[in-house]
N, C-alpha and C positions, 0 to 999 in steps of 0.2 A: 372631425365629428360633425357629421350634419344638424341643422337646427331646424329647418324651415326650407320648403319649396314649393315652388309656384308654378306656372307655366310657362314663365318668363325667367325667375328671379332664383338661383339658391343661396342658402344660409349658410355659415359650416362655422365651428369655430376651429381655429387655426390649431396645428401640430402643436403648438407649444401653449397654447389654452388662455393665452393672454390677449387675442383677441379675436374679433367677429368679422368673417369674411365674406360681403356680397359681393354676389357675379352673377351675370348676367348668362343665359344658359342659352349656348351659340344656336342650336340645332334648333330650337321651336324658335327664334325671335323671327318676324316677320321678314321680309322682303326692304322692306321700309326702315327698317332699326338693322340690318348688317353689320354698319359701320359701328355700331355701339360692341359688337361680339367681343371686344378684350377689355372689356369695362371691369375692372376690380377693385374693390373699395375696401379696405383694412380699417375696423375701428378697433380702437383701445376697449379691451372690459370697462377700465373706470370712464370712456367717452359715451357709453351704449346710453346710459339713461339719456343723454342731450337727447343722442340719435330716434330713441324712444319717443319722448318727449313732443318733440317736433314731427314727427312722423305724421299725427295727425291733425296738427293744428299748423304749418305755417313751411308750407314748400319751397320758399324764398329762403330760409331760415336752414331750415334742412339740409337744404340744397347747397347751402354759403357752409356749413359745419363738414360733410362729405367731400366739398371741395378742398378742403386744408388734407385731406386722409386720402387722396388720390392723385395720382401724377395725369389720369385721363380727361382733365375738364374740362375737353369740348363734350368727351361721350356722356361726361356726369351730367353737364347742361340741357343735352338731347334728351336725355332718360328721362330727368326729374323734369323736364316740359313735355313731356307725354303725357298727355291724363292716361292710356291706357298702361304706361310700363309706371308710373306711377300711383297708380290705384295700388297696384297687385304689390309694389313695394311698401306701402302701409300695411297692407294684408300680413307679409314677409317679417315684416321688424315685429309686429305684435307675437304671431306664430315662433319664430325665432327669441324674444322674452318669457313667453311661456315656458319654452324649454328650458333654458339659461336657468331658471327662480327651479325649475321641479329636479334640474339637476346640481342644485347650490352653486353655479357659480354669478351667479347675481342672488342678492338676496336684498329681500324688501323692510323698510323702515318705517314706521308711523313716527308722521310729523307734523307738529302742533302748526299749525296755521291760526295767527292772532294774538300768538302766547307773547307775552312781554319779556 
């Protein structure tokens, strides 16, 4: 089921709904990014908030959690050192949350920050 797409980047979550599928979308990547065209990245439902999480605060980070969930890590390297295939991948994970939470399979928590 698709969640999110880009110009670069889709979302889908997998046949069996347990987890979230980025890939990289062969036919528009540049000229320059080719080698990246079998880039596919499986996250667990319960890994998505990390993936979430980090998306927009810490590309080292991201990019080290993505690596464990990929057998492609030179292409995950190439990717997430793009500023350009990288931007539109933050774009990706936010758009693909929203979906997830409007169709219950993430659901969101208020949590006490501070509480003892």
């Amino acid at each position: 089921m698709p969640l999110a797409r880009g110009r670069f980047w889709n979302v889908a979550l997998s046949k069996a709904e347990d987890a979230v599928v980025l890939s990289l979308l062969r036919d528009s990547l540049p000229e320059e990014y080719r080698e990246l065209r079998e880039l596919k990245i499986e996250v667990p439902l319960e890994s998505w908030n990390r993936v979430q999480k980090h998306a927009r605060t810490d590309r080292k980070l991201l990019g080290g959690i993505m690596l464990d969930l990929t057998k492609q890590k030179d292409q995950l390297s190439a990717a997430v050192g793009s500023d350009r295939l990288f931007s539109e991948l933050q774009s990706v994970v936010t758009d693909a949350t929203i979906t997830l939470v409007e169709m219950a399979a993430l659901t969101l928590t208020q949590v006490d920050v501070g509480a003892d």
